[in-house]
PyMOL Python script that loads the backbone (N, CA, C, O; Angstrom):
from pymol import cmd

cmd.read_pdbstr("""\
ATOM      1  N   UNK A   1       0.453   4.641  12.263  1.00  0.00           N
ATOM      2  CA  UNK A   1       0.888   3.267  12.103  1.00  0.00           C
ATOM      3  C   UNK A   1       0.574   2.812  10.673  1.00  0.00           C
ATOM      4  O   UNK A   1      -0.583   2.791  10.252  1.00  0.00           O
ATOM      5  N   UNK A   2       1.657   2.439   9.921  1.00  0.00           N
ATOM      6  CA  UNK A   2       1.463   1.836   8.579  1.00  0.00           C
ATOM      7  C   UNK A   2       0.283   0.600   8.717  1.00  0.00           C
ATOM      8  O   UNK A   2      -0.222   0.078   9.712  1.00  0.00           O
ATOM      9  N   UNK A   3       0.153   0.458   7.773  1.00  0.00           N
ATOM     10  CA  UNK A   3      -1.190  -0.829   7.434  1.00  0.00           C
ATOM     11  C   UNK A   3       0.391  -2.149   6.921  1.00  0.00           C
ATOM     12  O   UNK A   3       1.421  -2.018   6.259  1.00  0.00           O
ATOM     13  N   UNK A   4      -0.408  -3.563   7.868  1.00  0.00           N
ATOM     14  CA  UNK A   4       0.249  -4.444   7.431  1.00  0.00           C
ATOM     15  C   UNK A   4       0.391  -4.716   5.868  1.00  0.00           C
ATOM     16  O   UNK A   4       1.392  -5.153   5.301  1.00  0.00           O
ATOM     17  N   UNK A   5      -1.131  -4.277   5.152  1.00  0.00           N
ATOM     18  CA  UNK A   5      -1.098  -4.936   3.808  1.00  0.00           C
ATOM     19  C   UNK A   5       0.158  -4.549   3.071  1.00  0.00           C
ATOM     20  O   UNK A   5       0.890  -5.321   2.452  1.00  0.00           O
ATOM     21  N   UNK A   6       0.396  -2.484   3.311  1.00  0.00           N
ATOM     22  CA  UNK A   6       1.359  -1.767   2.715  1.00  0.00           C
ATOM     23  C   UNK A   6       3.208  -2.464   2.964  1.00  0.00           C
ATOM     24  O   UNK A   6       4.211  -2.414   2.251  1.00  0.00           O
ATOM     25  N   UNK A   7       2.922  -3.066   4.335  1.00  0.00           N
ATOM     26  CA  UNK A   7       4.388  -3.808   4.508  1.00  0.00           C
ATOM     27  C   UNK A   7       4.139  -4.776   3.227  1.00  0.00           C
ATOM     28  O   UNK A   7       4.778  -4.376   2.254  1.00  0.00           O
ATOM     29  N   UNK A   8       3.540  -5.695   3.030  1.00  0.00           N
ATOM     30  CA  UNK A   8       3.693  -7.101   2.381  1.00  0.00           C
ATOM     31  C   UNK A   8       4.040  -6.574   0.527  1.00  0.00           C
ATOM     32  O   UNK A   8       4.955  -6.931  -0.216  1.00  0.00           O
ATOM     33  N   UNK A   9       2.669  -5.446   0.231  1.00  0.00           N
ATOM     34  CA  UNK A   9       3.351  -5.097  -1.095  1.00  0.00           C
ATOM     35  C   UNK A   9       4.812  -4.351  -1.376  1.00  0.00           C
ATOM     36  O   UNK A   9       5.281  -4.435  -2.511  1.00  0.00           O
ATOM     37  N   UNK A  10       5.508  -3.646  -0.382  1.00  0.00           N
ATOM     38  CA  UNK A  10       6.981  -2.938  -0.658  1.00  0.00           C
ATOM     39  C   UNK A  10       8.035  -4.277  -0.323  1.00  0.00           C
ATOM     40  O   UNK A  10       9.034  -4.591  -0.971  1.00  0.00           O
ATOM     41  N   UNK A  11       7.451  -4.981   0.952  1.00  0.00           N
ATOM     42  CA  UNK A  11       8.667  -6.350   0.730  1.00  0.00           C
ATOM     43  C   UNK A  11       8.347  -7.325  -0.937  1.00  0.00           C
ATOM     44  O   UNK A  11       9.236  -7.996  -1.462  1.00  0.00           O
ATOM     45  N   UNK A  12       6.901  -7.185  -1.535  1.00  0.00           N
ATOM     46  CA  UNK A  12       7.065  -8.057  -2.698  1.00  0.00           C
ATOM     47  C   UNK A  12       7.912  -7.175  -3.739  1.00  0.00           C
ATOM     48  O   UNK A  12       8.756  -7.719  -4.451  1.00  0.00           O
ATOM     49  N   UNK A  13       7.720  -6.126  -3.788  1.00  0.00           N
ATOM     50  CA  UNK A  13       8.125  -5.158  -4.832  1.00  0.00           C
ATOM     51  C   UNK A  13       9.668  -4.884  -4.929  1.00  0.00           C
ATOM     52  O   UNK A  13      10.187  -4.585  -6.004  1.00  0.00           O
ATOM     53  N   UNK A  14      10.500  -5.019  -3.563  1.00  0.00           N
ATOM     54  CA  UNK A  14      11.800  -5.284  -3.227  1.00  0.00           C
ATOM     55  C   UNK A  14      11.952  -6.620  -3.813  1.00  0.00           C
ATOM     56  O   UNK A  14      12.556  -6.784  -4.873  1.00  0.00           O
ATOM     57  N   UNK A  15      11.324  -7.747  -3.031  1.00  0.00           N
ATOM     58  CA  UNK A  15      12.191  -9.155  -3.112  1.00  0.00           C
ATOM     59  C   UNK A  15      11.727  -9.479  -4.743  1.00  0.00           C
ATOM     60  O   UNK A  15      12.551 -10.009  -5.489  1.00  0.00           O
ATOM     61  N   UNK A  16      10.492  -9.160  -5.190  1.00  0.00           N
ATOM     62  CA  UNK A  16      10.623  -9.516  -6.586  1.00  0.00           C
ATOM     63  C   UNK A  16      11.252  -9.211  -7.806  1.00  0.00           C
ATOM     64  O   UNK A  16      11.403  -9.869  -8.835  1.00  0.00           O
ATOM     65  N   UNK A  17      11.738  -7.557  -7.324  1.00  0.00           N
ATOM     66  CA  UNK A  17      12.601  -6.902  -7.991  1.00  0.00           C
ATOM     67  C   UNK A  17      13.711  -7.275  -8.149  1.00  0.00           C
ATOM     68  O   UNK A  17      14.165  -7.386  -9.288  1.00  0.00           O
ATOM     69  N   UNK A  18      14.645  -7.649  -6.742  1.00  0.00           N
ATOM     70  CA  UNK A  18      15.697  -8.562  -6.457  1.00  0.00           C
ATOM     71  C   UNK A  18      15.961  -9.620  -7.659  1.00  0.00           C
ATOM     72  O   UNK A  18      16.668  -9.528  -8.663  1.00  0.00           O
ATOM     73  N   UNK A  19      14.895 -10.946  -7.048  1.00  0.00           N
ATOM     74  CA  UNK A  19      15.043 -11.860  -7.770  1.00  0.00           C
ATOM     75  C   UNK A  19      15.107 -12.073  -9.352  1.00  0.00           C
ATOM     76  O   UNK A  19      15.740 -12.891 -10.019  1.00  0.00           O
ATOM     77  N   UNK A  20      13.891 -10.656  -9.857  1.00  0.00           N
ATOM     78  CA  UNK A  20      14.651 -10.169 -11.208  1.00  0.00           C
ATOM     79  C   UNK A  20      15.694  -9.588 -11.485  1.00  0.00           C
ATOM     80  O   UNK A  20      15.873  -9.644 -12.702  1.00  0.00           O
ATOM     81  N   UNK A  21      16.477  -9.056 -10.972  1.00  0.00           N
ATOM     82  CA  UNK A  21      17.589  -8.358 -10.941  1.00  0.00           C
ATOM     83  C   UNK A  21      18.747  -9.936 -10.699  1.00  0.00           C
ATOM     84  O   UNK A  21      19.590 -10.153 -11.569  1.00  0.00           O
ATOM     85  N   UNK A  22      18.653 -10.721  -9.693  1.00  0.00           N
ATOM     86  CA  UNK A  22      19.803 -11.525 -10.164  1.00  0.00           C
ATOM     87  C   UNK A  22      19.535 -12.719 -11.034  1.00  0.00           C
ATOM     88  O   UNK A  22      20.169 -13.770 -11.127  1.00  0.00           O
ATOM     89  N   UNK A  23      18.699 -12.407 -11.507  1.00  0.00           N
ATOM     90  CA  UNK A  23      17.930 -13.813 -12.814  1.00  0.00           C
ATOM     91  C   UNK A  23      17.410 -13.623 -13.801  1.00  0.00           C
ATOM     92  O   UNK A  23      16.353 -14.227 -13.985  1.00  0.00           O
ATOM     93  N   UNK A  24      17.860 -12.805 -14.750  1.00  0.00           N
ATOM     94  CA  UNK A  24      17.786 -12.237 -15.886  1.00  0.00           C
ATOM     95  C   UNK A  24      17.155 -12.647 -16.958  1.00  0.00           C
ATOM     96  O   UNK A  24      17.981 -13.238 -17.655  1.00  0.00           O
ATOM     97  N   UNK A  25      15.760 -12.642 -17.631  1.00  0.00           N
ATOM     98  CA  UNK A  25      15.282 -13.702 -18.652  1.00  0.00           C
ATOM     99  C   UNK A  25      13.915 -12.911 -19.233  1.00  0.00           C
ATOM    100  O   UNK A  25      13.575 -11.760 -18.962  1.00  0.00           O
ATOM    101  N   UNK A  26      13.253 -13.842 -20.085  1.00  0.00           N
ATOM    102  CA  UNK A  26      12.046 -13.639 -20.662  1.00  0.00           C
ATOM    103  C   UNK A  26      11.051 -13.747 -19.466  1.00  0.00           C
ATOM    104  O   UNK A  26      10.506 -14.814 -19.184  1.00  0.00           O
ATOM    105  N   UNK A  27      10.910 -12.976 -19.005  1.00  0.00           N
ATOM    106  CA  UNK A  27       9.778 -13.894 -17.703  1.00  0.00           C
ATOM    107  C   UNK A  27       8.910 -12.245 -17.833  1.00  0.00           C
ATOM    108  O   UNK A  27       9.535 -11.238 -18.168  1.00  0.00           O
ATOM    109  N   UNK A  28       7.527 -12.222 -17.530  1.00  0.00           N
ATOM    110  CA  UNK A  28       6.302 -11.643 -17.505  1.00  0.00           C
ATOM    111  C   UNK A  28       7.369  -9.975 -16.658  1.00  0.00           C
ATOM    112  O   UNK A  28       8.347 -10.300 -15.986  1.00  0.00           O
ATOM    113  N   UNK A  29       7.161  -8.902 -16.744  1.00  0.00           N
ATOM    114  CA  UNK A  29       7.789  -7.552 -16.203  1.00  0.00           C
ATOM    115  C   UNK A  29       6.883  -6.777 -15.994  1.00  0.00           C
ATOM    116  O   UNK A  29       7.106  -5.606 -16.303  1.00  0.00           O
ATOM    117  N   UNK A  30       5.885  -7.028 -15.556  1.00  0.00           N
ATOM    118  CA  UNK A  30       4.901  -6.034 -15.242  1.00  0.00           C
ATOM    119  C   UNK A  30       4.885  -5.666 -13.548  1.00  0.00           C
ATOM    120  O   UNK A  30       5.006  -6.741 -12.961  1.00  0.00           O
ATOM    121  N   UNK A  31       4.823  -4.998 -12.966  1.00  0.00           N
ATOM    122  CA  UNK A  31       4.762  -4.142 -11.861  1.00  0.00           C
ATOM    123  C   UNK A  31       4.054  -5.250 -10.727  1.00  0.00           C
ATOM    124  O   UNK A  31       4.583  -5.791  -9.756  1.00  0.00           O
ATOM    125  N   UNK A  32       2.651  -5.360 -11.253  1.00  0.00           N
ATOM    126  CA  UNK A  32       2.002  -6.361 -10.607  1.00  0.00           C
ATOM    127  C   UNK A  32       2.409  -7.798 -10.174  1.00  0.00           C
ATOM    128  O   UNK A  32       2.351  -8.271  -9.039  1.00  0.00           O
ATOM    129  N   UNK A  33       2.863  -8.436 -11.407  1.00  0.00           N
ATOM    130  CA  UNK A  33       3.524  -9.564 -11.492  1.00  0.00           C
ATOM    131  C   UNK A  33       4.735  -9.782 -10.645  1.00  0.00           C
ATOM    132  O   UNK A  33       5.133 -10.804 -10.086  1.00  0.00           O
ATOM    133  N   UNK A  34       5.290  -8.403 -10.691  1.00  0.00           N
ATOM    134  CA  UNK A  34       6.499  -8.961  -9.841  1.00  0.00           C
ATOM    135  C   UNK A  34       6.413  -8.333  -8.333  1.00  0.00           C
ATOM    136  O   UNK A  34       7.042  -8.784  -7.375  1.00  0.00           O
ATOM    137  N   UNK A  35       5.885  -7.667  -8.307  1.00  0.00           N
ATOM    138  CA  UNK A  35       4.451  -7.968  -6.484  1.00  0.00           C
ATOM    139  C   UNK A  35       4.440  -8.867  -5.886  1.00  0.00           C
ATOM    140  O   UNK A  35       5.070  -9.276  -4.911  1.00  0.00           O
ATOM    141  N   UNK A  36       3.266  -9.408  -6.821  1.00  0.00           N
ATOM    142  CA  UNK A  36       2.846 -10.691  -6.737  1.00  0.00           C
ATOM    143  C   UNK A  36       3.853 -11.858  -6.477  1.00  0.00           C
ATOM    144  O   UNK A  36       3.672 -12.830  -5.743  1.00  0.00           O
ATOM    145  N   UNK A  37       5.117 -11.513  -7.345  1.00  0.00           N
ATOM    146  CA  UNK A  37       6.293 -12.636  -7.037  1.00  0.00           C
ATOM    147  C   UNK A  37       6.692 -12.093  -5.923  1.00  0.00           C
ATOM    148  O   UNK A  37       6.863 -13.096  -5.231  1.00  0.00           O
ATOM    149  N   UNK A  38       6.960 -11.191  -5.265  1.00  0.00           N
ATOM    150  CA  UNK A  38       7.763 -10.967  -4.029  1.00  0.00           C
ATOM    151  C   UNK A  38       6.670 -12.130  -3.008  1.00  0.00           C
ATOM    152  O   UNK A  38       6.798 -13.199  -2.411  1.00  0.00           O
ATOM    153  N   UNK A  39       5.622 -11.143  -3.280  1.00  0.00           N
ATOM    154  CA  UNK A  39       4.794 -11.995  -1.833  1.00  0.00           C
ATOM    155  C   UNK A  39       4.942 -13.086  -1.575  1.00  0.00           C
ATOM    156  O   UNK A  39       5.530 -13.495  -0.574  1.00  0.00           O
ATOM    157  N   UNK A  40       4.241 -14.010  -2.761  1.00  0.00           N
ATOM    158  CA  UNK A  40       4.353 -15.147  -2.496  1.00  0.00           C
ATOM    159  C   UNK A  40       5.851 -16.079  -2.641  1.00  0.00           C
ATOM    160  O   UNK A  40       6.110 -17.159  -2.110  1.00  0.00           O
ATOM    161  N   UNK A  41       6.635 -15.312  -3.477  1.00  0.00           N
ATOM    162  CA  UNK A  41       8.535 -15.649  -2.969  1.00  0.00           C
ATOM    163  C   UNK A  41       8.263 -15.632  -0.955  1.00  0.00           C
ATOM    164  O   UNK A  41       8.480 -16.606  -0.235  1.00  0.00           O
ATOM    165  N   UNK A  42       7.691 -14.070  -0.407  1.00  0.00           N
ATOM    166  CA  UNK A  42       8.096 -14.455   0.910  1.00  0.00           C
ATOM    167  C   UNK A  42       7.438 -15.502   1.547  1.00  0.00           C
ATOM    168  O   UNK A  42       7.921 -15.952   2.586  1.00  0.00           O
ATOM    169  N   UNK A  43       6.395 -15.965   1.079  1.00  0.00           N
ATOM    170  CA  UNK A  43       5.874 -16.922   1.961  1.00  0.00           C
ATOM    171  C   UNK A  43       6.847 -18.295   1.815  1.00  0.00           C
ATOM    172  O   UNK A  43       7.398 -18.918   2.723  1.00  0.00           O
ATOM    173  N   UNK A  44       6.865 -18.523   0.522  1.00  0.00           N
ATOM    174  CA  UNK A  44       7.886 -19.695   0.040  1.00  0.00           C
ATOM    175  C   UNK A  44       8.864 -19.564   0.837  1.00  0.00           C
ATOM    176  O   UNK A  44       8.810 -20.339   1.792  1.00  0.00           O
ATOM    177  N   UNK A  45      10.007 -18.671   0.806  1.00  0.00           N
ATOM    178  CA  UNK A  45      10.656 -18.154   1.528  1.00  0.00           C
ATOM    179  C   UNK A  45      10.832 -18.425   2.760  1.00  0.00           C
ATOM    180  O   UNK A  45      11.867 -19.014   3.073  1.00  0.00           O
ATOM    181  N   UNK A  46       9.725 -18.012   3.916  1.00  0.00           N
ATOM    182  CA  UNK A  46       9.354 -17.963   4.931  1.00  0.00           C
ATOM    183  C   UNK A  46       9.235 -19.351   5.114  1.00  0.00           C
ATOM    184  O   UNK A  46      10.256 -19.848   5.590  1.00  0.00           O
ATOM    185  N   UNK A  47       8.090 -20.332   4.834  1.00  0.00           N
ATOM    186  CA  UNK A  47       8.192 -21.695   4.773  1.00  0.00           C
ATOM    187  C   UNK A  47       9.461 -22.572   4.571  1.00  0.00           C
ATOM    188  O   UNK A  47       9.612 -23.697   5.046  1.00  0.00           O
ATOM    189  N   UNK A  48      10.433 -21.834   3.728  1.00  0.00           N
ATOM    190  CA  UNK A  48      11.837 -22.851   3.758  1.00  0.00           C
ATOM    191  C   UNK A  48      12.686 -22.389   4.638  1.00  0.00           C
ATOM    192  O   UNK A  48      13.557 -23.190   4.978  1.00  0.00           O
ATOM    193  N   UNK A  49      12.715 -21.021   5.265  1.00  0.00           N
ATOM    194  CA  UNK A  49      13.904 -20.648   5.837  1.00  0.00           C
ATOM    195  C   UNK A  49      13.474 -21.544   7.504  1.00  0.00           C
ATOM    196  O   UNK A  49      14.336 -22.057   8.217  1.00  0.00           O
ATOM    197  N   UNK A  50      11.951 -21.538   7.828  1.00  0.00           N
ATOM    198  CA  UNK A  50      11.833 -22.043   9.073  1.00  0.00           C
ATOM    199  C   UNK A  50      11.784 -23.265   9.207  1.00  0.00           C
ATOM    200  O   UNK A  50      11.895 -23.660  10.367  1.00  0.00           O
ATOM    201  N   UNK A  51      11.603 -24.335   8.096  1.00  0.00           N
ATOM    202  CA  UNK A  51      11.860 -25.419   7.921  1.00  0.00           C
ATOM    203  C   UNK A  51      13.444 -25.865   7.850  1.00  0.00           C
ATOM    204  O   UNK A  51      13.933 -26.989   7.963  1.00  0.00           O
ATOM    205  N   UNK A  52      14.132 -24.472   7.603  1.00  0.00           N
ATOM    206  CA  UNK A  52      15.877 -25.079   7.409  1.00  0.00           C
ATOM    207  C   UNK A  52      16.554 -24.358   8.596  1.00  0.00           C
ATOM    208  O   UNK A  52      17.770 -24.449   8.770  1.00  0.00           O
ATOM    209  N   UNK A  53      15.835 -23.717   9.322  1.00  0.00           N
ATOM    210  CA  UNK A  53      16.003 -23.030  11.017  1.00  0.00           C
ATOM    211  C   UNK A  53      16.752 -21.384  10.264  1.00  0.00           C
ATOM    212  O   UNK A  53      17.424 -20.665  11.003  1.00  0.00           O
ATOM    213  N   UNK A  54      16.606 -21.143   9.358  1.00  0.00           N
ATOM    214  CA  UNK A  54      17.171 -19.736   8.997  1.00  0.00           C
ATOM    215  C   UNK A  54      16.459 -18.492   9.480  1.00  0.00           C
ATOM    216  O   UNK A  54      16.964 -17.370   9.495  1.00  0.00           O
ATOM    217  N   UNK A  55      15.095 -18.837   9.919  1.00  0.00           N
ATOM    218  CA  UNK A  55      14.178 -17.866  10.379  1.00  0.00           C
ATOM    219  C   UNK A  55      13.107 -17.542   9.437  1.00  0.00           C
ATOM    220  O   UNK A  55      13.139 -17.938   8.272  1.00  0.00           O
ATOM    221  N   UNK A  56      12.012 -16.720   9.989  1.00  0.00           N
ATOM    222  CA  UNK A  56      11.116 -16.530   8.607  1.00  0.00           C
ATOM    223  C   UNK A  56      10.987 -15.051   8.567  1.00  0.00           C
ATOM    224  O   UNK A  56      11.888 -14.360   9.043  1.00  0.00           O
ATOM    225  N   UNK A  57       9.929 -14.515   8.031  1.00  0.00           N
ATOM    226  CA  UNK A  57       9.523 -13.143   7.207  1.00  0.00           C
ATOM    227  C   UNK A  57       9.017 -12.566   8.571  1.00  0.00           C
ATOM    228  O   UNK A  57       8.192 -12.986   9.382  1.00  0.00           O
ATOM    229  N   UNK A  58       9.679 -11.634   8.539  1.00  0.00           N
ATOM    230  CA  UNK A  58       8.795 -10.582  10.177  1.00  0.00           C
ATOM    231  C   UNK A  58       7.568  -9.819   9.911  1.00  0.00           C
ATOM    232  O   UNK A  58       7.569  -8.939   9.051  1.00  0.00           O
ATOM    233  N   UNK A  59       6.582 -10.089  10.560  1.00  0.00           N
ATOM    234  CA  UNK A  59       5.787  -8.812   9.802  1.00  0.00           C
ATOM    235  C   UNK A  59       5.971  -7.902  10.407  1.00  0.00           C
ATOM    236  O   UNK A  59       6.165  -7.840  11.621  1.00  0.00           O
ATOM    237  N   UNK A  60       5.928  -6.864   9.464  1.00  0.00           N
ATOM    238  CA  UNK A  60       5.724  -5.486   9.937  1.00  0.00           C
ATOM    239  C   UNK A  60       6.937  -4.698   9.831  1.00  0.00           C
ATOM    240  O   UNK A  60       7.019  -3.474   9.725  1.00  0.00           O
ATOM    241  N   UNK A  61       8.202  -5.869   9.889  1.00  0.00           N
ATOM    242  CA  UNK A  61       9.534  -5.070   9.674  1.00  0.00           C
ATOM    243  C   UNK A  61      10.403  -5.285   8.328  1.00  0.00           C
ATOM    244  O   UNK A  61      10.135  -6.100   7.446  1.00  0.00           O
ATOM    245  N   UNK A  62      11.606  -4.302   8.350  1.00  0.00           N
ATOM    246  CA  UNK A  62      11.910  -4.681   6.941  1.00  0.00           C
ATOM    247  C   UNK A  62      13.319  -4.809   7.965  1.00  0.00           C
ATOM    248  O   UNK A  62      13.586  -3.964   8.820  1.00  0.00           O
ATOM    249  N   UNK A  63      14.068  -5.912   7.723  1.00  0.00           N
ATOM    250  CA  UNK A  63      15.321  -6.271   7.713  1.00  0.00           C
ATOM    251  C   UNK A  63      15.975  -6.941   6.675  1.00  0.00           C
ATOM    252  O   UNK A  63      15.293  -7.356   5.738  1.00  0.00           O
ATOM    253  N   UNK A  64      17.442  -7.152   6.688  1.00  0.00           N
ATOM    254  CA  UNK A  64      17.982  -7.915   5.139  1.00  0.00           C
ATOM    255  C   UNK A  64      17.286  -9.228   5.743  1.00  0.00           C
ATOM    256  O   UNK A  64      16.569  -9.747   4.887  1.00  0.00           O
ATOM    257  N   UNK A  65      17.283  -9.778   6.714  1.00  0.00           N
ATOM    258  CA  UNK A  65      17.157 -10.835   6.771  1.00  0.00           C
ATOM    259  C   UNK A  65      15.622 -11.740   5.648  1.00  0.00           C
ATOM    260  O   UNK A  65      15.496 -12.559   4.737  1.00  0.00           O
ATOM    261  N   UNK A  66      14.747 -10.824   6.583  1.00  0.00           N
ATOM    262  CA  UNK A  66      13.496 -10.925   5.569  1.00  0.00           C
ATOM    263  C   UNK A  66      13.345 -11.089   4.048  1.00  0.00           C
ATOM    264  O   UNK A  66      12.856 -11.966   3.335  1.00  0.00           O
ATOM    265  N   UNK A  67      14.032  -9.749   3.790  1.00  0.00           N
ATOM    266  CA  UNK A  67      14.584  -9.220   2.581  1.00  0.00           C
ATOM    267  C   UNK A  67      15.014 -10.799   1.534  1.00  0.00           C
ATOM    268  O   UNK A  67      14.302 -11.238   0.630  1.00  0.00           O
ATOM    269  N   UNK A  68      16.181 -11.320   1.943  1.00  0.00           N
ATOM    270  CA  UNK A  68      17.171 -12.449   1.995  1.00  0.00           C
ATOM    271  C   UNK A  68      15.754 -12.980   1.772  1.00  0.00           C
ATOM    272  O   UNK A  68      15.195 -12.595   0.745  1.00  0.00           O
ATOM    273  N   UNK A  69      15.241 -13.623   2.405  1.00  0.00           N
ATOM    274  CA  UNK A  69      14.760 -14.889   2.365  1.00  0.00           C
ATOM    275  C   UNK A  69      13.136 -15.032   1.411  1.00  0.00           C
ATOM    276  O   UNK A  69      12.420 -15.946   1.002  1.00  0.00           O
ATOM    277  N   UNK A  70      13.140 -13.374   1.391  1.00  0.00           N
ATOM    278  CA  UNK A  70      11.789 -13.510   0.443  1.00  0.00           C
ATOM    279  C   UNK A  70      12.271 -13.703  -1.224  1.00  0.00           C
ATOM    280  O   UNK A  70      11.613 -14.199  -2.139  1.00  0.00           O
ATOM    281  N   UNK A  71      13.637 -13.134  -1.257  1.00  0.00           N
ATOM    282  CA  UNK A  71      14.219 -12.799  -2.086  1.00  0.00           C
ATOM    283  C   UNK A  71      14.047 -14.364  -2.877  1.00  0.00           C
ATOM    284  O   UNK A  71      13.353 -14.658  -3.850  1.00  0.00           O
ATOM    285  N   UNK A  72      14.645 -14.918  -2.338  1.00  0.00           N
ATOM    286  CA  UNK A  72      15.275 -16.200  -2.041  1.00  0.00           C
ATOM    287  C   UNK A  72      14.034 -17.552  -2.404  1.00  0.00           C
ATOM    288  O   UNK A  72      14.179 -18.730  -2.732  1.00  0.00           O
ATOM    289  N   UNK A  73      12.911 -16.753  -2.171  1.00  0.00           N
ATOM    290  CA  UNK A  73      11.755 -17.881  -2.528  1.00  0.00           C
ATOM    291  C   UNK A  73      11.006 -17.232  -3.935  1.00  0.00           C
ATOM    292  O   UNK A  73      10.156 -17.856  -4.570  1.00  0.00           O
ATOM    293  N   UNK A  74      11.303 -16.388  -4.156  1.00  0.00           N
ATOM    294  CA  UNK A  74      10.826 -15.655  -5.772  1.00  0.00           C
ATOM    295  C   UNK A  74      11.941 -16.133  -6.720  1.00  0.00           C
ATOM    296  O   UNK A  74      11.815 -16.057  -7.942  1.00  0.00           O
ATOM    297  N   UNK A  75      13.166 -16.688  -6.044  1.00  0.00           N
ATOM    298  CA  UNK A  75      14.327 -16.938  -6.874  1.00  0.00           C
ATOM    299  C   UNK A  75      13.537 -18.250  -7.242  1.00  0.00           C
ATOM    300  O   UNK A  75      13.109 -18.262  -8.396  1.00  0.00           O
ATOM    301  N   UNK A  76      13.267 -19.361  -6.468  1.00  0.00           N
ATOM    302  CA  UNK A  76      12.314 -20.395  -6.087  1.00  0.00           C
ATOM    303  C   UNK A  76      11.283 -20.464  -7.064  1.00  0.00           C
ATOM    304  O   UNK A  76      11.127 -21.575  -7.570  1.00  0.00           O
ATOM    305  N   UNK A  77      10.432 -19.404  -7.509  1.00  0.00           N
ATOM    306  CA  UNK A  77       9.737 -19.711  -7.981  1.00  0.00           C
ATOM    307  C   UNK A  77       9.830 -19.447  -9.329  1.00  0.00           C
ATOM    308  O   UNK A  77       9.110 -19.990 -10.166  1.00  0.00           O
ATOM    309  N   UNK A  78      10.963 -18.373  -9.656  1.00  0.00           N
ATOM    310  CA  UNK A  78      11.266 -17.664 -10.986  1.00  0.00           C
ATOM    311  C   UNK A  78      11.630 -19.288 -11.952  1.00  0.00           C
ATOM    312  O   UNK A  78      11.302 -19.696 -13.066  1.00  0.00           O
ATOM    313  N   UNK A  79      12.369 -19.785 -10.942  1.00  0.00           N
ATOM    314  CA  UNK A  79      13.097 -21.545 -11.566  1.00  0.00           C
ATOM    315  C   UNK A  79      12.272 -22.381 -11.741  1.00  0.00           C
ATOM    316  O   UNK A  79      12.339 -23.353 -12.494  1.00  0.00           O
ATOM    317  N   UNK A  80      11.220 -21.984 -10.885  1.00  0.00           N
ATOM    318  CA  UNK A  80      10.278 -23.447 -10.929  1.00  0.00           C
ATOM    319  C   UNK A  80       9.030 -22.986 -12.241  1.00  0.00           C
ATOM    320  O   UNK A  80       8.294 -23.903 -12.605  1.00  0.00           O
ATOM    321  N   UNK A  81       8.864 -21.790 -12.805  1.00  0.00           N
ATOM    322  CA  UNK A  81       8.368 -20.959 -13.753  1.00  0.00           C
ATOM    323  C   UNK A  81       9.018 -21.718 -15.091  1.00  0.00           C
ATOM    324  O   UNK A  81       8.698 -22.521 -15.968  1.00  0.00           O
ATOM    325  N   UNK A  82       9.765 -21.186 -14.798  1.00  0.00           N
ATOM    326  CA  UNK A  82      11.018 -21.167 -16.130  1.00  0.00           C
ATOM    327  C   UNK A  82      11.150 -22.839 -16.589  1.00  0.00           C
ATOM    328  O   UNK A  82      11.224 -22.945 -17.813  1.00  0.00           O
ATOM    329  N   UNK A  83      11.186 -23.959 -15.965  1.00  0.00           N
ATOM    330  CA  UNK A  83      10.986 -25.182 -16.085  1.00  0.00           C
ATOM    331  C   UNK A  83       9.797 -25.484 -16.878  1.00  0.00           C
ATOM    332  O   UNK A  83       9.734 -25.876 -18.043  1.00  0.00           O
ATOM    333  N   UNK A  84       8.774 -25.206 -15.961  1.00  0.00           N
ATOM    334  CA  UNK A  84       7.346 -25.810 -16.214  1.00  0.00           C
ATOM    335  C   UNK A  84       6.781 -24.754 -17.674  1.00  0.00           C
ATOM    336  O   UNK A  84       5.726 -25.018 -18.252  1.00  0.00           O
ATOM    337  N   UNK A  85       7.669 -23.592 -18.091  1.00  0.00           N
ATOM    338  CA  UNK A  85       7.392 -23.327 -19.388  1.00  0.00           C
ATOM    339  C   UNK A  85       7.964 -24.137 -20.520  1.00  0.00           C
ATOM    340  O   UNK A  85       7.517 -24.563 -21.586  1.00  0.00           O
ATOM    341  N   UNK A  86       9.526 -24.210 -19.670  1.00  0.00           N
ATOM    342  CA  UNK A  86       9.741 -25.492 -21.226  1.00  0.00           C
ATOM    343  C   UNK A  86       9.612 -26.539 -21.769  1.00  0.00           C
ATOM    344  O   UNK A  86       9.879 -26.986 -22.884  1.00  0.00           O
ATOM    345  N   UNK A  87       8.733 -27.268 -19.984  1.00  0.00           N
ATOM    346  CA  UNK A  87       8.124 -28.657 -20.409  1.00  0.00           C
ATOM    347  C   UNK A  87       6.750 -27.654 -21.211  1.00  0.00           C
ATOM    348  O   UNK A  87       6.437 -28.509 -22.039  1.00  0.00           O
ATOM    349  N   UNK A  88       6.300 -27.109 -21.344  1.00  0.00           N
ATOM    350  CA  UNK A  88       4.798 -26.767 -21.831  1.00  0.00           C
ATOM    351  C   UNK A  88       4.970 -26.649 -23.626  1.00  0.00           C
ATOM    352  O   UNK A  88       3.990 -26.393 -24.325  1.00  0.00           O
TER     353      UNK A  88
END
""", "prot")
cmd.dss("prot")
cmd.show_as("cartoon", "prot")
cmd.util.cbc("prot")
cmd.orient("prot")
């Protein structure tokens, strides 16, 4: 049986990859970093899709759906990044 932790880093490493892949820019490219963006994209993610009835992040499984929606909150945060650098 896989370890939950190993699910959460391959869905960040997918959905953060993703969200770099359709949002193209100066933003931090390190391995870690964009981990780190998947994960917490899925929680974001997860928090808006069940707040907008789309469903949230499964653990333990990988579907597009998940996929989609973690994707989807790293997109979330890549924008909300990218803002709060150019007010800075």
């Amino acid at each position: 049986m896989t370890p939950l932790w190993l699910y959460w880093i391959l869905l960040g490493l997918i959905a953060g990859s993703l969200a770099k892949f359709l949002m193209p820019g100066r933003d931090p490219a390190g391995c870690i970093f964009t981990i780190v963006l998947g994960i917490i994209g899925a929680f974001v993610g997860g928090l808006a899709g069940a707040w907008l009835g789309w469903g949230g992040v499964r653990q333990g499984q990988f579907d597009l759906r998940s996929i989609a929606i973690a994707t989807f909150g790293a997109l979330v945060l890549l924008v909300l990044g990218r803002l709060a650098r150019r007010r800075a």
